[in-house]
RODO-2510 file (C-alpha; in nm, 4 decimals, decimal comma):
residues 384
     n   res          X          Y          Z
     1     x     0,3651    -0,1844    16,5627
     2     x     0,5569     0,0631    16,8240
     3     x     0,6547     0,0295    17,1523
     4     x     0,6744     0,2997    17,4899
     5     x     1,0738     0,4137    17,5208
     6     x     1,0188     0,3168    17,8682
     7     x     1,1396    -0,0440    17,7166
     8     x     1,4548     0,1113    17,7235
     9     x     1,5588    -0,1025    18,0363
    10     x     1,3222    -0,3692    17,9722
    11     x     1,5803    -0,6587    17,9478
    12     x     1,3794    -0,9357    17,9961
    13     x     1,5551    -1,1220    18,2954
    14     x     1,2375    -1,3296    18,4346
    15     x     1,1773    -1,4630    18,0862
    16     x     1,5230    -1,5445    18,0109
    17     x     1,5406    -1,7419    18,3154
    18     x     1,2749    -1,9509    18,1884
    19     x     1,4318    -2,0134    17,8872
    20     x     1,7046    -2,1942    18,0290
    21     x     1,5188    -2,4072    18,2773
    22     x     1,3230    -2,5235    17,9520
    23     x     1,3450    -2,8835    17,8751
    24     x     1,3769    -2,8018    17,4705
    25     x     1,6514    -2,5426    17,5682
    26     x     1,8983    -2,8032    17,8198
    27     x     1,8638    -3,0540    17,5483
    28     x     2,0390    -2,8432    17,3261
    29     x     2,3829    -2,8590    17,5273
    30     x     2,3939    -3,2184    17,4597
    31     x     2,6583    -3,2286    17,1603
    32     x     2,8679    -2,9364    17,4016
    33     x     2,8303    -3,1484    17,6897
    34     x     2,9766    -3,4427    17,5289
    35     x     3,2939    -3,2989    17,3440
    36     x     3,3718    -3,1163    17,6235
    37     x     3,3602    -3,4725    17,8437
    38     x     3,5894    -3,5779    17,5574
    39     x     3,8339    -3,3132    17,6539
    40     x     3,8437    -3,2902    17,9971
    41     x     3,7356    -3,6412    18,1051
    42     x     3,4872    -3,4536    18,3760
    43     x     3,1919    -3,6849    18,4065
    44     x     2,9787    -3,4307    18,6672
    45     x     2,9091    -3,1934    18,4183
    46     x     2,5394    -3,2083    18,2993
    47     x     2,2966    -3,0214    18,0725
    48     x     2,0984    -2,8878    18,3159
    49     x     2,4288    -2,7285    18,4739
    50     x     2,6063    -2,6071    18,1329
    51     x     2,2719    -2,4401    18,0575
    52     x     2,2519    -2,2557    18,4478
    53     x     2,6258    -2,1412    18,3455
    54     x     2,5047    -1,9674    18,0360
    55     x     2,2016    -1,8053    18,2028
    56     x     2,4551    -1,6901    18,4607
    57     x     2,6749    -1,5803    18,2306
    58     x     2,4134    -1,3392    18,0312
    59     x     2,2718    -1,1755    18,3550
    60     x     2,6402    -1,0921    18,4892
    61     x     2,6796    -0,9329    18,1743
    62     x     2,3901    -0,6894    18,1593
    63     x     2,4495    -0,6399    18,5488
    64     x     2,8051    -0,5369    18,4601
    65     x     2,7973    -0,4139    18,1564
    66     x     2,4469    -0,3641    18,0177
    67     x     2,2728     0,0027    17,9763
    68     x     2,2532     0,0739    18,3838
    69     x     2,6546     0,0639    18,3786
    70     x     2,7456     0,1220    17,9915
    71     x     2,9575     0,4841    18,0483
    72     x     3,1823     0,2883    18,2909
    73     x     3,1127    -0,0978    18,2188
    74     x     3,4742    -0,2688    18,2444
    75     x     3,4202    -0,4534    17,8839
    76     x     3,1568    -0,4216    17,5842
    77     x     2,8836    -0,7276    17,6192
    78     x     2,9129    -1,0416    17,4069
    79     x     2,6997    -1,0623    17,1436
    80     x     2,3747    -1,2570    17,1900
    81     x     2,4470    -1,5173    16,8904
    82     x     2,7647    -1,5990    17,0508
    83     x     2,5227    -1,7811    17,3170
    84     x     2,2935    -1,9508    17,1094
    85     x     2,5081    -2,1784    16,8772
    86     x     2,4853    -2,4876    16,9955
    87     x     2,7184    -2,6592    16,7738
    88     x     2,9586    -2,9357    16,9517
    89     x     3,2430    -2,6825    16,8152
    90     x     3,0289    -2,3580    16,7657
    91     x     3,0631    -2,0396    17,0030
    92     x     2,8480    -2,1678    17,3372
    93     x     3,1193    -2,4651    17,3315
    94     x     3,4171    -2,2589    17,3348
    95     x     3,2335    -2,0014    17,5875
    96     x     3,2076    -2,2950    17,8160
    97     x     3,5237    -2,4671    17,7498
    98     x     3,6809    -2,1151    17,8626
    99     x     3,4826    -2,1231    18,1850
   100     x     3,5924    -2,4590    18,3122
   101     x     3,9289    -2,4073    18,1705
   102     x     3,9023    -2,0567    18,4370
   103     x     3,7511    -2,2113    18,6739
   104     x     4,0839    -2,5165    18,7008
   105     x     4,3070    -2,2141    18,6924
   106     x     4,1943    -2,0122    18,9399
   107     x     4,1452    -2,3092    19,1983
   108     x     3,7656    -2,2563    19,2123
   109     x     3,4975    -2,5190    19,3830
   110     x     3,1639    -2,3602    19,1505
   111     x     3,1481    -2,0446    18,9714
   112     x     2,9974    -1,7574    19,1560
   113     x     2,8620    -1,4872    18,9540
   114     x     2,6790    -1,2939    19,2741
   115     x     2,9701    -1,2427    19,5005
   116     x     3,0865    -0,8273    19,4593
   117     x     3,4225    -0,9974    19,5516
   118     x     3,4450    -1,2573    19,2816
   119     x     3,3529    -0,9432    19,0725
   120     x     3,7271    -0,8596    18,9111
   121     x     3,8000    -1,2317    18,8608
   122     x     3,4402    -1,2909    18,6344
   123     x     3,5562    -1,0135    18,4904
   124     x     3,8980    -1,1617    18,3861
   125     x     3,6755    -1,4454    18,2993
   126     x     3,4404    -1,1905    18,0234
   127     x     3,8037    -1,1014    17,8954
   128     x     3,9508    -1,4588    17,8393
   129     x     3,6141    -1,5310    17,6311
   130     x     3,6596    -1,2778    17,4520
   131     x     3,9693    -1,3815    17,3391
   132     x     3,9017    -1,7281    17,2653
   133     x     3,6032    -1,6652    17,0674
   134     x     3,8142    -1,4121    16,8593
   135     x     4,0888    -1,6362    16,8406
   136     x     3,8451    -1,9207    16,7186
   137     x     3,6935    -1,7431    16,4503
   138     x     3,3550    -1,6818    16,6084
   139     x     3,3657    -1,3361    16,6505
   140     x     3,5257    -1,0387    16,4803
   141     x     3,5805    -0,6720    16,6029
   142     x     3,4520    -0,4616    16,3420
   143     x     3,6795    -0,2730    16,0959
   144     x     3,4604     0,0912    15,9765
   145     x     3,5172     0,3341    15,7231
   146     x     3,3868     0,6671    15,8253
   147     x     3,2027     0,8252    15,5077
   148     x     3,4009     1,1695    15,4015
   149     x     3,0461     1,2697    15,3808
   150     x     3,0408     1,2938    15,7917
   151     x     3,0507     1,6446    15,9502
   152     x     3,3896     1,6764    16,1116
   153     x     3,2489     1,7197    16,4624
   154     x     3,0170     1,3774    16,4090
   155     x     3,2846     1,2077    16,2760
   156     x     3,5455     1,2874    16,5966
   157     x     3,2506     1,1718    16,8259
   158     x     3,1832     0,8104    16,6338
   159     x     3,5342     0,7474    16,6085
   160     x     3,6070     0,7927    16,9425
   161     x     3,3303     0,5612    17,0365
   162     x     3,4250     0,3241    16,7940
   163     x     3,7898     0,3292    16,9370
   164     x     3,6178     0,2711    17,3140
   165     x     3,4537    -0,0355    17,1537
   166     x     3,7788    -0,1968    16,9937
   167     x     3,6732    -0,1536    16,6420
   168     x     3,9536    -0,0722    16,4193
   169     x     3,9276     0,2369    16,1621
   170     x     3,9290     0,0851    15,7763
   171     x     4,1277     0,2846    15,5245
   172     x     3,8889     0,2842    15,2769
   173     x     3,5121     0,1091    15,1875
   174     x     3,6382    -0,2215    15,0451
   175     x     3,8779    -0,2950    15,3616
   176     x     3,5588    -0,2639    15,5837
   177     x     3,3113    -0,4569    15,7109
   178     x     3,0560    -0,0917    15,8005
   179     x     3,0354     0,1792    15,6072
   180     x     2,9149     0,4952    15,8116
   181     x     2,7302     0,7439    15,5678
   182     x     2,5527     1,0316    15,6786
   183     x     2,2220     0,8931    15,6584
   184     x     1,8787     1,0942    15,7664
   185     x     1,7555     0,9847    16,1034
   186     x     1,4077     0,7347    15,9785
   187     x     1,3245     0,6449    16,2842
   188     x     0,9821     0,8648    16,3543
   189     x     0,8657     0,9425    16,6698
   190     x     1,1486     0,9065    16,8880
   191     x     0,8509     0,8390    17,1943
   192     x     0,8100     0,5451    16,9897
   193     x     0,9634     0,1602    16,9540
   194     x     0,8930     0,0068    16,6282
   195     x     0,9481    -0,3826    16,5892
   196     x     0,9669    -0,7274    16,3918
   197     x     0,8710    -1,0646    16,4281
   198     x     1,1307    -1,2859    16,4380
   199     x     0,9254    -1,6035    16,4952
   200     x     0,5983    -1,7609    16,6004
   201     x     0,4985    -2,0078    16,8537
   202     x     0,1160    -2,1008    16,9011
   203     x    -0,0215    -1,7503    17,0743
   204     x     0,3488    -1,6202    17,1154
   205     x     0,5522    -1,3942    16,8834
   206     x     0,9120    -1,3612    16,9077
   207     x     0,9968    -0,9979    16,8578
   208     x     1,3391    -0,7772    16,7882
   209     x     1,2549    -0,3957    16,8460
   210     x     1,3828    -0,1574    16,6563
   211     x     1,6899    -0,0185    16,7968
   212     x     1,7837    -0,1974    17,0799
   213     x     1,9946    -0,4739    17,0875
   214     x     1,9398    -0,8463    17,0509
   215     x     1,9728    -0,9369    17,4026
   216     x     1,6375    -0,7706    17,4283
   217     x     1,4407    -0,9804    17,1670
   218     x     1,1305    -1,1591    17,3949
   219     x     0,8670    -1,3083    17,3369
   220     x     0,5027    -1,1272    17,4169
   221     x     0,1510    -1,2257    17,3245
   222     x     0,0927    -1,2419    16,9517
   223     x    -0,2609    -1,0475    16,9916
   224     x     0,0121    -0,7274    17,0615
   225     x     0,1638    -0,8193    16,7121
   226     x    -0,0007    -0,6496    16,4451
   227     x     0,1085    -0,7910    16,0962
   228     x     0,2002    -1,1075    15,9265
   229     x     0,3792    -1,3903    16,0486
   230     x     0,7943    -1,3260    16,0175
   231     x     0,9765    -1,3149    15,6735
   232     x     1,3816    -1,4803    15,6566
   233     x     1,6555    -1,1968    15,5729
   234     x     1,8112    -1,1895    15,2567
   235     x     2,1837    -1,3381    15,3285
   236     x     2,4208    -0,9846    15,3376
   237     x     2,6803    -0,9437    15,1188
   238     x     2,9296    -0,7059    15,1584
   239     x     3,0284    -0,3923    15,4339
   240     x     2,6935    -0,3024    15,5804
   241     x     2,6078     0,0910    15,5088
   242     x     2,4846     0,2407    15,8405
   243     x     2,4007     0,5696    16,0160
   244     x     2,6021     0,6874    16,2778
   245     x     2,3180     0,6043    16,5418
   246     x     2,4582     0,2253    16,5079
   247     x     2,7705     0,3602    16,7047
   248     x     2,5634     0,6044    16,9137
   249     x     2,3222     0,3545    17,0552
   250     x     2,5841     0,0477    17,0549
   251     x     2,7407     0,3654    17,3751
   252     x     2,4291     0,3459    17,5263
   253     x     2,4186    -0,0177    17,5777
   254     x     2,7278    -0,1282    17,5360
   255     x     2,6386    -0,3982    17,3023
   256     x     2,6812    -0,3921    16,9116
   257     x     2,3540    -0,3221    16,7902
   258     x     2,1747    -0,4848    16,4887
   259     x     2,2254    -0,3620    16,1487
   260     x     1,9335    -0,4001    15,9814
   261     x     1,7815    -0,1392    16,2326
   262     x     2,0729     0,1380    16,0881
   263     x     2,1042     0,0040    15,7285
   264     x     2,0662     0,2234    15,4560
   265     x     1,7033     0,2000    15,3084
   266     x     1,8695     0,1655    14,9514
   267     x     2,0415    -0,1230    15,0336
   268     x     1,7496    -0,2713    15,2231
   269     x     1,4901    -0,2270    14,9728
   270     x     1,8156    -0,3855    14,6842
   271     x     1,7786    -0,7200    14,9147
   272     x     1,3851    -0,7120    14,9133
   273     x     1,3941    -0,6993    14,5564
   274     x     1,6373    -0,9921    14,5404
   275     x     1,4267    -1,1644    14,8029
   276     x     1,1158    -1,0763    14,6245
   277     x     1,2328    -1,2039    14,2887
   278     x     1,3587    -1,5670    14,4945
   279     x     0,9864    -1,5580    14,6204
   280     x     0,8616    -1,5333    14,2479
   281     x     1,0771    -1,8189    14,1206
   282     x     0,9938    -2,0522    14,4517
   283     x     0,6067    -1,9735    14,3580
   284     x     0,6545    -2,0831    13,9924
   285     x     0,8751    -2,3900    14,1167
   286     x     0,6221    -2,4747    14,3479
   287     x     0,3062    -2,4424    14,0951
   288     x     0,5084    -2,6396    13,8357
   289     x     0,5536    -2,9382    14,1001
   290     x     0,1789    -2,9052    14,2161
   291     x     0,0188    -2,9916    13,8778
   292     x     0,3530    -3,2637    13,8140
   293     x     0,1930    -3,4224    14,1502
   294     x    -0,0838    -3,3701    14,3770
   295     x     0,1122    -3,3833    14,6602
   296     x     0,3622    -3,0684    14,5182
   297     x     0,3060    -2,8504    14,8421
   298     x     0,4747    -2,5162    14,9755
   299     x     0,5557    -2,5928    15,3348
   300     x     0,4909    -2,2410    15,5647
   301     x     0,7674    -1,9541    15,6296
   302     x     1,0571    -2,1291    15,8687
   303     x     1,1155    -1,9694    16,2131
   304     x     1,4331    -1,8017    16,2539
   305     x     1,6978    -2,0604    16,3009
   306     x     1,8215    -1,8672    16,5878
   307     x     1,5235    -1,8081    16,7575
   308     x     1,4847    -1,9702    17,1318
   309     x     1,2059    -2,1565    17,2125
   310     x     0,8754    -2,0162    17,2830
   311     x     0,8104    -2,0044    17,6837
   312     x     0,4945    -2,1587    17,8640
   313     x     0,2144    -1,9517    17,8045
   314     x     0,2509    -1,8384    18,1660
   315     x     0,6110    -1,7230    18,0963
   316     x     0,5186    -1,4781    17,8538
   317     x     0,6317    -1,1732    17,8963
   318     x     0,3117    -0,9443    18,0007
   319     x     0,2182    -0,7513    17,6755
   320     x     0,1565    -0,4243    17,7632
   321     x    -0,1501    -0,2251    17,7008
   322     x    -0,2073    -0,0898    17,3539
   323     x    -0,3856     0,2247    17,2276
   324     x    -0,4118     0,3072    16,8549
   325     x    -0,1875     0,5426    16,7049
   326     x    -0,2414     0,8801    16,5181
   327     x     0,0482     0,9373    16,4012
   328     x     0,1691     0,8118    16,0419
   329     x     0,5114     0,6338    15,9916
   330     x     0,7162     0,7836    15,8720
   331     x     1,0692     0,7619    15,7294
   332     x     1,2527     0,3854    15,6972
   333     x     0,9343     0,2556    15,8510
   334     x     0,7229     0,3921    15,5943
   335     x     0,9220     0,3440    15,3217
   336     x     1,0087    -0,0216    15,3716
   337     x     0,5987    -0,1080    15,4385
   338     x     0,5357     0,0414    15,1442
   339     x     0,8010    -0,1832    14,9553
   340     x     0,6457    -0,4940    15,1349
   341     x     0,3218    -0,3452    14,9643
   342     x     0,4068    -0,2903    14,6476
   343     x     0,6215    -0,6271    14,5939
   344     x     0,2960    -0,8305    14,7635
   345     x     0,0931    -0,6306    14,4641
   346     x     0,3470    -0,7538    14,2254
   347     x     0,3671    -1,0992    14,3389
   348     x    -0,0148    -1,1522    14,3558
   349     x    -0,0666    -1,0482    14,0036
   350     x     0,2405    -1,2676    13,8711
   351     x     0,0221    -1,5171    14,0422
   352     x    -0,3026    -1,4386    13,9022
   353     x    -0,1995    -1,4624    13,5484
   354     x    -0,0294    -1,8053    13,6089
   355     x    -0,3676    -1,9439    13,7590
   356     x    -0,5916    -1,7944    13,4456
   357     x    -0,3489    -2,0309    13,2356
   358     x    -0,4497    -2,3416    13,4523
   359     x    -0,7485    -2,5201    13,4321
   360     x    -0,7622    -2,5811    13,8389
   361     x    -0,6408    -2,2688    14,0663
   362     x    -0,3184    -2,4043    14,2684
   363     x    -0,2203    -2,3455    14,6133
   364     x    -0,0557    -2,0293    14,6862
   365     x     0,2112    -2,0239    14,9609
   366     x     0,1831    -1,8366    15,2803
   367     x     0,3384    -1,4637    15,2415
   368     x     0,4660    -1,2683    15,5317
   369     x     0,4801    -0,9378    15,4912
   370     x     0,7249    -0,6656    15,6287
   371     x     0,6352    -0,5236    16,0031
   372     x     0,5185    -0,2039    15,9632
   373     x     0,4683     0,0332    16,2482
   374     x     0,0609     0,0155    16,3442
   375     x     0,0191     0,1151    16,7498
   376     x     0,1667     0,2797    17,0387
   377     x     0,1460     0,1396    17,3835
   378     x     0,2272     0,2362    17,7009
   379     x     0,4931     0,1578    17,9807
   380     x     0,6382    -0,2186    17,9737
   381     x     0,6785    -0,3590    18,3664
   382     x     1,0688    -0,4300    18,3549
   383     x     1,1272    -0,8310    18,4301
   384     x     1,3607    -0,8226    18,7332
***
């Protein structure tokens, strides 16, 4: 399915706020709220608070930072998963230990994230987070080898963005942790946003589009979701192999952007084999234990472990009007569905010829396929 480009500043501030006003949401700071009780023997702190502080934090961001501001925001954004690990020592809790640790030293009474005056001091606030999240492990400035491959002039330009970003310059491929090749631009019509389903929830679908950044990921109506339900990643090994767009749109909104919207279709479609081939040897597993025991049953395709929870139905955000699409996808898009095709082909037959060899026909597990681009639609409303 694709998207309007007028999504570009569709950050999707009325649905995040929902989010963290969620019951299933400001249970998850429980573990946080209790080490960090440990630590600083402050008994006022609550869920409901430590999860207003993270909202807070996330909309200063994008205010300050985010694609309105990028050419002159005062610091690059956090990363979204830094804010959704919920671990009693995991990113959130040092995020939040850094706050209140701020907050002591500067004297304050309650953070204030509106003020314009407070403005430089939040600021110094994004920059001591920074720090301790580096400094704890849970986040790590990228190192990139630029491909000789690069035309000189493209090369200056994503180097000196890189440089404005903090990322260091790798000395060769195996030092790195991106590779930038000179990879065609697969992204079709540029008038168009192309997406995948990152999780499901009743009549909701959690969605990532295509080239924006992961602070944008919302959840719409699953009616506007044409395709299967969402499919887990292959685990990456390795420097990731990107086009230079990953630097180009990481200066538009001043985040780091996602790499498996940049990635190099060969290496894509090498970790769809592998995940393909896992999916083949789970099936036979799981057909073995069915006729060991009747109750020998494939459970249905996990949500993304990062994935918030699904808003009330009335929090949705509003899907916007579809029309069907003429064009053909082309490019990654195309290339990658017809992978998903090909491998479903593959797997059905391996399937087929292990029933023939069974007296009963055994349950086959649910099989999500690859997104692949089906409809345009028009303008989003931006969530204010």
């Amino acid at each position: 399915m694709s998207m309007s480009r007028n999504l570009r500043k569709g950050f999707p501030f009325a649905s995040l706020k929902k989010e963290y006003e969620s019951t299933e949401v400001i249970n998850k700071f429980d573990s946080i709220r209790k080490t960090l009780l440990a630590k600083n023997d402050d008994s006022s702190v609550t869920n409901k608070q430590l999860a207003e502080l993270t909202h807070q934090l996330i909309v200063f961001q994008e205010k300050n930072a985010g694609v309105e501001v990028s050419q002159s925001a005062p610091f690059t954004k956090l990363p979204m998963k830094v804010f959704q690990e919920y671990g009693a020592q995991g990113s959130l809790h040092t995020i939040l230990a850094t706050c209140y640790s701020f907050k002591t030293s500067q004297d304050w009474r309650r953070f204030d994230f509106v003020a314009s005056a407070k403005r430089d001091k939040n600021i110094e606030l994004f920059e001591s987070i920074e720090a301790a999240l580096l400094q704890a492990g849970h986040l790590q400035r990228p190192s990139i080898y630029f491909s000789p491959k690069l035309k000189a002039k493209l090369a200056t330009e994503l180097k000196a963005i890189a440089k404005r970003h903090r990322a260091t310059t790798a000395a060769s491929p195996a030092k790195a942790t991106h590779i930038i090749e000179d990879l065609p631009d697969a992204s079709g019509d540029e008038q168009l946003d192309y997406l995948r389903t990152l999780a499901k929830a009743q009549n909701r679908s959690l969605v990532h589009w295509w080239y924006y950044p992961d602070s944008y990921d919302a959840w719409i109506a699953a009616a506007e979701v044409e395709g299967d339900d969402p499919e887990a990643e292959e685990p990456h090994d390795g420097p990731w192999i990107v086009s230079g767009r990953w630097l180009r749109d990481l200066d538009v909104f001043n985040e780091w952007m996602n790499e498996l919207d940049y990635e190099d279709p060969a290496e894509s479609d090498k970790r769809e084999q592998k995940r393909d081939e896992r999916l083949r040897k789970e099936r036979g597993d799981a057909a073995g234990a069915t006729r060991r025991s009747a109750r020998g049953r494939r459970s249905e395709p996990a949500a993304a472990a990062h994935a918030p929870p699904a808003p009330p139905a009335d929090t949705v955000a509003p899907a916007p009007e579809a029309r069907r699409s003429t064009s053909t996808p082309s490019g990654k898009a195309a290339k990658k569905a017809a992978k998903a095709d090909e491998a479903d082909d593959n797997v059905e037959m391996a399937a087929a010829a292990d029933d023939d060899q069974q007296p009963q026909p055994q349950p086959q597990p649910a099989r999500a396929k690859r997104q692949a681009p089906q409809a345009a639609v028009s303008a989003v409303t931006v969530d204010e």
